[in-house]
Each structure stands twice: as structure tokens, then as C-alpha cells.
N, CA and C atoms as a LAMMPS dump frame, in Angstrom:
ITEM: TIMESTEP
0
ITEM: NUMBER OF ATOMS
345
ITEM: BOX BOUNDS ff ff ff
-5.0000000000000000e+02 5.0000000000000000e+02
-5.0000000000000000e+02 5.0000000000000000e+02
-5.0000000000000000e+02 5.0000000000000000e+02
ITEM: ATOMS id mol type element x y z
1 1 1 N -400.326 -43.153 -174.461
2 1 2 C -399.025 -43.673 -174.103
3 1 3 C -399.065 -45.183 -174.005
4 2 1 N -399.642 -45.68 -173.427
5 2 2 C -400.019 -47.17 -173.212
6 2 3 C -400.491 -47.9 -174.774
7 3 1 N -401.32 -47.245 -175.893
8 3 2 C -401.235 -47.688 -176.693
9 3 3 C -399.771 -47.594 -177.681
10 4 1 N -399.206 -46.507 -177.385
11 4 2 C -397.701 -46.403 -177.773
12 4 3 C -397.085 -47.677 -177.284
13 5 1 N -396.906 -47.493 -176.223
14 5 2 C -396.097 -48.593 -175.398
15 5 3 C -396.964 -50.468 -175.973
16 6 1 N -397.676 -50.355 -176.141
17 6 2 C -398.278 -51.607 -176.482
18 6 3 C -397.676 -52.047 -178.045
19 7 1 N -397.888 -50.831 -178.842
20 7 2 C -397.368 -51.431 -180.231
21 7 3 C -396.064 -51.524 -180.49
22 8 1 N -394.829 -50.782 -179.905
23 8 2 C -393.272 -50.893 -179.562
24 8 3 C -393.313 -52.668 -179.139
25 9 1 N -394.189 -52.477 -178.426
26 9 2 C -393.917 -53.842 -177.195
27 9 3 C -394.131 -54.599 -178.173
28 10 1 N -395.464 -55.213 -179.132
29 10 2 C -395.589 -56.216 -179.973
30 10 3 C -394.69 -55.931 -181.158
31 11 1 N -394.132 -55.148 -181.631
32 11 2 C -393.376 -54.528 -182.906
33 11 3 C -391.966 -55.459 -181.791
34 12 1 N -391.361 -55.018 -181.261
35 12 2 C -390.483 -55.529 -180.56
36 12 3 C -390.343 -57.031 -180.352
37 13 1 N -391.598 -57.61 -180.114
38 13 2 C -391.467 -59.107 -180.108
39 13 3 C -391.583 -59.92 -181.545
40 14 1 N -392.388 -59.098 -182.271
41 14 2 C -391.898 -59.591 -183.826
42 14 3 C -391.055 -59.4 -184.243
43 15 1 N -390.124 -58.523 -184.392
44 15 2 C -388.796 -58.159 -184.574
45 15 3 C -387.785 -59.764 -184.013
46 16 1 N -387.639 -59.513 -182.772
47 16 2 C -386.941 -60.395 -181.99
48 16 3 C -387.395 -61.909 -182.818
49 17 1 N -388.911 -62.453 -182.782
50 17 2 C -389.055 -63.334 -183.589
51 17 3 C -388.435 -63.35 -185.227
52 18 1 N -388.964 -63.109 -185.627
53 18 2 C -388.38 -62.533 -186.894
54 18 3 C -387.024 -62.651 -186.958
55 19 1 N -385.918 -62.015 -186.063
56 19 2 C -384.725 -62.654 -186.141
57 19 3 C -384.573 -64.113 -185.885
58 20 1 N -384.927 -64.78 -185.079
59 20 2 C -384.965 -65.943 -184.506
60 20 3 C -385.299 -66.83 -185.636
61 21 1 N -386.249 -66.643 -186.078
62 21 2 C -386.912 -67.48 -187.476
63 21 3 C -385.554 -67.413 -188.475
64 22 1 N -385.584 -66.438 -188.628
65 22 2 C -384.437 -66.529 -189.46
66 22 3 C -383.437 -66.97 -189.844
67 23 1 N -382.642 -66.836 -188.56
68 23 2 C -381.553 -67.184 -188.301
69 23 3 C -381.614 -69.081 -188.149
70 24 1 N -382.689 -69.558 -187.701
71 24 2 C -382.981 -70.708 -187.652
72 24 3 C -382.891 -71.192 -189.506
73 25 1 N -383.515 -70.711 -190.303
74 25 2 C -383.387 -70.798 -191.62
75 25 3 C -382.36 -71.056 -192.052
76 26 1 N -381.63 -69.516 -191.629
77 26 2 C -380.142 -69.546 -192.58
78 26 3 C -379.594 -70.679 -192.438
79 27 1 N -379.579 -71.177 -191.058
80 27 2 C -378.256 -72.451 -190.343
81 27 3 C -379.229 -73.593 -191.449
82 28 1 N -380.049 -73.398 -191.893
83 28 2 C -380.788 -74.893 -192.312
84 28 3 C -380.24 -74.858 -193.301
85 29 1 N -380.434 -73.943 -194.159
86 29 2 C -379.647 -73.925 -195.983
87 29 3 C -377.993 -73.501 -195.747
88 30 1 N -377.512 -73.259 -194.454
89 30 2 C -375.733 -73.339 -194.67
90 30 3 C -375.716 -75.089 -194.949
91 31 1 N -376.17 -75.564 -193.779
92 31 2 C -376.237 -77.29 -193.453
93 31 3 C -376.854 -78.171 -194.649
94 32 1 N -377.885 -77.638 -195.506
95 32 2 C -377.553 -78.402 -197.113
96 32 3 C -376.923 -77.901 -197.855
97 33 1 N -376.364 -76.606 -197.713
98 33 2 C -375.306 -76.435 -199.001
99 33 3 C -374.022 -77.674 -198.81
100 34 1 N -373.737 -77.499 -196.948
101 34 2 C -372.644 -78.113 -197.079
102 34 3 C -372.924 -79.745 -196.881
103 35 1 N -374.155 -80.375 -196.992
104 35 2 C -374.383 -81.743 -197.61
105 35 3 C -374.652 -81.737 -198.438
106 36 1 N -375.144 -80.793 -199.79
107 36 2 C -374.779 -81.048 -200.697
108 36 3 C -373.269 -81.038 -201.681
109 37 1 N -372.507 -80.318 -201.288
110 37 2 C -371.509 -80.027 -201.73
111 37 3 C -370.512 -81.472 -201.031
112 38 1 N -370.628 -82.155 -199.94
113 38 2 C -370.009 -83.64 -199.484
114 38 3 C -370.491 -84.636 -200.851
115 39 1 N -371.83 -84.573 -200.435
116 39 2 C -372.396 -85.556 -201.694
117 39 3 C -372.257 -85.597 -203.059
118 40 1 N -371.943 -84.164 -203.459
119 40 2 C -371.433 -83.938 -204.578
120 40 3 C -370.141 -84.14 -205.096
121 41 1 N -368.864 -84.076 -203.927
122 41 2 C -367.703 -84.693 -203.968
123 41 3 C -367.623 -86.432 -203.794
124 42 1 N -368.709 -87.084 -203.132
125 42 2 C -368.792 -88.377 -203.003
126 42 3 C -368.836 -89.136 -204.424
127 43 1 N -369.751 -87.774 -205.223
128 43 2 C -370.744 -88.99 -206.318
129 43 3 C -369.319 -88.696 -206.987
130 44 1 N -368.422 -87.731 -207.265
131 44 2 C -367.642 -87.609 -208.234
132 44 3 C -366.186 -88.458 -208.032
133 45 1 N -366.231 -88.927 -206.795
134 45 2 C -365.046 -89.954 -206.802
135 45 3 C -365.848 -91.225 -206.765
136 46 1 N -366.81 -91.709 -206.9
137 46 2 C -367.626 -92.942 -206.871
138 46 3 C -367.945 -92.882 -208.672
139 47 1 N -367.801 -91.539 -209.149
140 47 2 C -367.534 -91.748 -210.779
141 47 3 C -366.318 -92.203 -211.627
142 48 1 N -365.229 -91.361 -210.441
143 48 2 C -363.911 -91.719 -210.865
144 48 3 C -363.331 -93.347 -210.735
145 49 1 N -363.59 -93.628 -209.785
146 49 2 C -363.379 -95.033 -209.445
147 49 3 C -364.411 -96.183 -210.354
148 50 1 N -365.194 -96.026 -210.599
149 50 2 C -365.688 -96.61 -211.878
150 50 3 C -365.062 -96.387 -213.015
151 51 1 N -364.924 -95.188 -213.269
152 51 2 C -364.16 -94.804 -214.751
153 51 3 C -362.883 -95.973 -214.634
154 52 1 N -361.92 -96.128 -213.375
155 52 2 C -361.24 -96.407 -213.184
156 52 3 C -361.522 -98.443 -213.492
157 53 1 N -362.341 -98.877 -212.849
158 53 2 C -362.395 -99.702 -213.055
159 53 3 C -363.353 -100.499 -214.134
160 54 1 N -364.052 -99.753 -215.109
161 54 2 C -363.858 -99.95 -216.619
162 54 3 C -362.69 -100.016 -217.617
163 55 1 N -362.082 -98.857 -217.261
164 55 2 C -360.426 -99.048 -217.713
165 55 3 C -359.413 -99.895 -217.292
166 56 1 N -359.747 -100.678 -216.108
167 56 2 C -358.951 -101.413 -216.162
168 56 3 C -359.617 -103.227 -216.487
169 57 1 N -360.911 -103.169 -216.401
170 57 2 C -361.583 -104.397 -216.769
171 57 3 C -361.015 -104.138 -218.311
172 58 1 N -361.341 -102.771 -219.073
173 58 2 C -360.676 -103.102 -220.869
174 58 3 C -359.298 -103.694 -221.19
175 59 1 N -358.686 -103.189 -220.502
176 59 2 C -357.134 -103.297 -220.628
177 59 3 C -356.937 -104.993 -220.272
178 60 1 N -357.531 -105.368 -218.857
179 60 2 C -357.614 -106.964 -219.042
180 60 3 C -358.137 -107.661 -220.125
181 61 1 N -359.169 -107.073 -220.37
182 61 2 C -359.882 -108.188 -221.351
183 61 3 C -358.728 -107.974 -223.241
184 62 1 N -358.675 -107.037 -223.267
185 62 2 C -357.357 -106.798 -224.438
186 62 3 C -356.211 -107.319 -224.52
187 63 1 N -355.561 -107.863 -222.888
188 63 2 C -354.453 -108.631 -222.547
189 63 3 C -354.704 -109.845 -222.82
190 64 1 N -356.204 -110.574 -222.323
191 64 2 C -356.455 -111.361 -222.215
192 64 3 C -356.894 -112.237 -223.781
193 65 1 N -357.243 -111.517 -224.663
194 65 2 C -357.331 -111.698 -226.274
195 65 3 C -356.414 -111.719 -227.056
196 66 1 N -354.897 -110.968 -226.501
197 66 2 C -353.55 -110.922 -227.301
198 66 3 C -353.126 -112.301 -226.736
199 67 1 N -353.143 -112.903 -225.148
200 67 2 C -352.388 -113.965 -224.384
201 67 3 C -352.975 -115.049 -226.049
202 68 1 N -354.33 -114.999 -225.491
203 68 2 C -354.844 -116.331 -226.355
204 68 3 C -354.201 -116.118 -227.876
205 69 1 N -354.72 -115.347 -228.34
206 69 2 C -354.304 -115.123 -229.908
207 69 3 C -352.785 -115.882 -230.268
208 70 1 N -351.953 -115.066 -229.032
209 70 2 C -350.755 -115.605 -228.995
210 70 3 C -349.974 -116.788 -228.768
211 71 1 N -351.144 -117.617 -227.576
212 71 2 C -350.738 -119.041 -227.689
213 71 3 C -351.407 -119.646 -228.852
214 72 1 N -352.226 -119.14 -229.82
215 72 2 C -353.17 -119.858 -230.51
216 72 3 C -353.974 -121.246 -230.398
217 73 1 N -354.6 -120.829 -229.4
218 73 2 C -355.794 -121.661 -228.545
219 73 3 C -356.23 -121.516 -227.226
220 74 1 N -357.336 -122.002 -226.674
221 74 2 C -358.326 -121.187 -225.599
222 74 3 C -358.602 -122.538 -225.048
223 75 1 N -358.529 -123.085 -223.767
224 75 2 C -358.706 -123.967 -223.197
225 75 3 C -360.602 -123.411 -222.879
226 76 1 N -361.809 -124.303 -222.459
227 76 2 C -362.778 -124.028 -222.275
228 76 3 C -363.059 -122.908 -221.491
229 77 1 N -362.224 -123.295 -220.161
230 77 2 C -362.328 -122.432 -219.506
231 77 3 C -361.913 -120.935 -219.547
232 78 1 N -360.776 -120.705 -219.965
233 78 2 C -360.628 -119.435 -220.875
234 78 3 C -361.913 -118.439 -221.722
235 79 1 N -362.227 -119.696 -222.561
236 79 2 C -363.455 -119.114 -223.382
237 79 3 C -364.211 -118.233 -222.311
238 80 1 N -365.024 -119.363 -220.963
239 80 2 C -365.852 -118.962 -220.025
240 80 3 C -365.657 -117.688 -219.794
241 81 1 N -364.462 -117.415 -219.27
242 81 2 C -364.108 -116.164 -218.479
243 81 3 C -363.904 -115.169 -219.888
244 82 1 N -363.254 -115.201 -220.632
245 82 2 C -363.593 -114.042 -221.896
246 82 3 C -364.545 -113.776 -222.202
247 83 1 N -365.482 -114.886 -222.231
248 83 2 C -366.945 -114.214 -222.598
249 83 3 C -367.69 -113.516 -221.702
250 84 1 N -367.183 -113.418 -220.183
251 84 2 C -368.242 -113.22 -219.493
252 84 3 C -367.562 -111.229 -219.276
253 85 1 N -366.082 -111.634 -218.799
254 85 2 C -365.548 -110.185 -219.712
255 85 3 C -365.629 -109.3 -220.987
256 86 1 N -366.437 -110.02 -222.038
257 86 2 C -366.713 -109.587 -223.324
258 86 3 C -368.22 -109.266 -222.784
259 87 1 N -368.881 -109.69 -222.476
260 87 2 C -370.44 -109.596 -221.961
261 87 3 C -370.446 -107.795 -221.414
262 88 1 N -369.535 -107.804 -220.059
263 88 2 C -369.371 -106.435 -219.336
264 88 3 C -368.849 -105.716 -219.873
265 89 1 N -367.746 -105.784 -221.278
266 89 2 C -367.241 -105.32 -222.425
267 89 3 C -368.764 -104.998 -222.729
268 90 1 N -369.599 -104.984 -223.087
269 90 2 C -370.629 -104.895 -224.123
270 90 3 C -371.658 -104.189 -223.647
271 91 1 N -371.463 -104.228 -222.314
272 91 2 C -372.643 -103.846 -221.035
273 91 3 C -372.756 -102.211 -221.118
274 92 1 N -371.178 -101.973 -220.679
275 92 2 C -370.989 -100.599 -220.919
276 92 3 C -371.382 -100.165 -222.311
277 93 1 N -371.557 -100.964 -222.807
278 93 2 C -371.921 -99.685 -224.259
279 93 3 C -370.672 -99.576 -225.252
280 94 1 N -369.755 -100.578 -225.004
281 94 2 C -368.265 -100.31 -225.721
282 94 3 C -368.212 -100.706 -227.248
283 95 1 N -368.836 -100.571 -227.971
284 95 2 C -368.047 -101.074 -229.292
285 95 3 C -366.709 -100.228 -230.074
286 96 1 N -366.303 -101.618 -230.995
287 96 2 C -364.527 -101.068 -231.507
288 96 3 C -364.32 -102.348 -232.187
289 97 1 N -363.261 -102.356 -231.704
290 97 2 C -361.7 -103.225 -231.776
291 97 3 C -362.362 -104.568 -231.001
292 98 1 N -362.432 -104.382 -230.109
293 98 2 C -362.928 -105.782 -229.554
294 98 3 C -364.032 -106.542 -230.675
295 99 1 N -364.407 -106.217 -231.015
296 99 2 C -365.596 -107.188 -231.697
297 99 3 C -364.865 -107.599 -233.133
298 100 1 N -363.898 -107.377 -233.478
299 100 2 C -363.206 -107.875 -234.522
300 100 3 C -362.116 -108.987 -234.015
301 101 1 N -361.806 -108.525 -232.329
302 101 2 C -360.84 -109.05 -232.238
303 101 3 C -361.165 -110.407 -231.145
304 102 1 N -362.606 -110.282 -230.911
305 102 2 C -363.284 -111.483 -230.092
306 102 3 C -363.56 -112.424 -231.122
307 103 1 N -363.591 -112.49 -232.455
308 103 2 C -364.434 -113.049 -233.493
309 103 3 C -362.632 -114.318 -233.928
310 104 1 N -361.344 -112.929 -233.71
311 104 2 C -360.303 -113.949 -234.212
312 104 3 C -360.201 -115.039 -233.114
313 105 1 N -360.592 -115.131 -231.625
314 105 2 C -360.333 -115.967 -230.526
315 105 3 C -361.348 -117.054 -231.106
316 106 1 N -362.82 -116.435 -231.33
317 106 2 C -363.575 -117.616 -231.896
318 106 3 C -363.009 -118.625 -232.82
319 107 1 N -362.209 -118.436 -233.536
320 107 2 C -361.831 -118.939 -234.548
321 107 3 C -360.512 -119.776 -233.577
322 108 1 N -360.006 -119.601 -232.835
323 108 2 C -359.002 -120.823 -232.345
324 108 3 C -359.203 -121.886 -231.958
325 109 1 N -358.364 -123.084 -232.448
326 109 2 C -359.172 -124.54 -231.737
327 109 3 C -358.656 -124.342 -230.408
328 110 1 N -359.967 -125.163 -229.399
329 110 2 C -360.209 -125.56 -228.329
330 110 3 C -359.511 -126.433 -228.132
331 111 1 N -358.547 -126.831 -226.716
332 111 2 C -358.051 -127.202 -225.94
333 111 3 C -358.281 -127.604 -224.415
334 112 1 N -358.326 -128.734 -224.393
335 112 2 C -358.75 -129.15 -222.707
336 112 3 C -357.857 -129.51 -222.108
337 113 1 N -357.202 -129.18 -221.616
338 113 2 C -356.46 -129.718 -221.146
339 113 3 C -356.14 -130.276 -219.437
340 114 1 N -356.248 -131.412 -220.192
341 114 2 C -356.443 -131.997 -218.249
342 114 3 C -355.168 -132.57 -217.797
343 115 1 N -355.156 -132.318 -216.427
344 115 2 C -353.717 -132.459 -216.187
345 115 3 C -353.513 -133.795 -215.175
């Protein structure tokens, strides 16, 4: 009886452990699913907002190549700042239209104009 009662008794406290462990587990992998799944919504609006602001650095720098084209001429400083927007144009990996249409700005005479 006493050896009965002895192995219930340790069967019983592993059991009880055994839940305990466990349950300690589960709460660990609920708590990275749900930091991963934050972080995973973080990275994807920290993608969007880039997307966002590539598209809108293009759209400037395209405004900014029709303005000139259109006054037909580029004060120095102009140049500066197009090129350095054509640079981050280039950074990303963008080729097109721009590189035909950076080549017609090259071609405008320079203007200084001091006031």
C-alpha cells in the first residue's frame, strides 16, 4: 500500500508539474506569435510609407525636369538639387524616362542669376 501510495504521490506531482511547465510554454509562444504578428504589421507600414515616399520623391523630380525644360534654363543651383534628386532617382534602382529626360536639362544654358 505505501508503495502504491508512493507512486500515485510522485505520478501526481509530475502530472501537476507537467501541467505547470506547460502551460508556462504555451503563454511564451501565444506572446511571440503576438510580437511577431505587431512586428510584422510594423515592417509592412514602414514598407508602405517608403513606397510612398519614393513615389513621391519621382513625381518631384519629373515636375522638377518639365519646370526647367519649360523655362528653358537651370540656374546652378537648380542643377545642384536635380542632381542630387537624380542621384536617389538612381539609388533606388530606377531606370526609364528619366535618363533621357535628365540628358535634355543637360543640354540647357546655365543661368545665374543674381539678384
Amino acid at each position: 500500500m505505501e508503495v502504491a501510495l508512493s507512486i500515485l504521490s510522485v505520478l501526481g506531482i509530475n502530472g501537476i508539474l507537467l501541467f505547470f511547465i506547460k502551460r508556462f510554454f504555451d503563454k511564451k509562444d501565444g506572446e511571440a506569435k503576438e510580437e511577431k504578428a505587431d512586428r510584422d504589421a510594423l515592417i509592412k507600414e514602414v514598407r508602405t510609407g517608403l513606397g510612398t515616399i519614393r513615389l513621391l520623391a519621382y513625381a518631384r523630380l519629373s515636375e522638377e525636369i518639365e519646370r526647367l525644360l519649360n523655362k528653358g534654363y537651370a540656374t546652378p543651383s537648380e542643377r545642384r538639387i536635380l542632381e542630387e534628386m537624380y542621384l536617389n532617382y538612381k539609388a533606388h534602382g530606377w531606370n526609364g524616362d528619366m535618363d533621357s529626360r535628365i540628358e535634355k536639362v543637360h543640354t540647357l544654358p546655365t543661368k545665374d542669376l543674381k539678384h
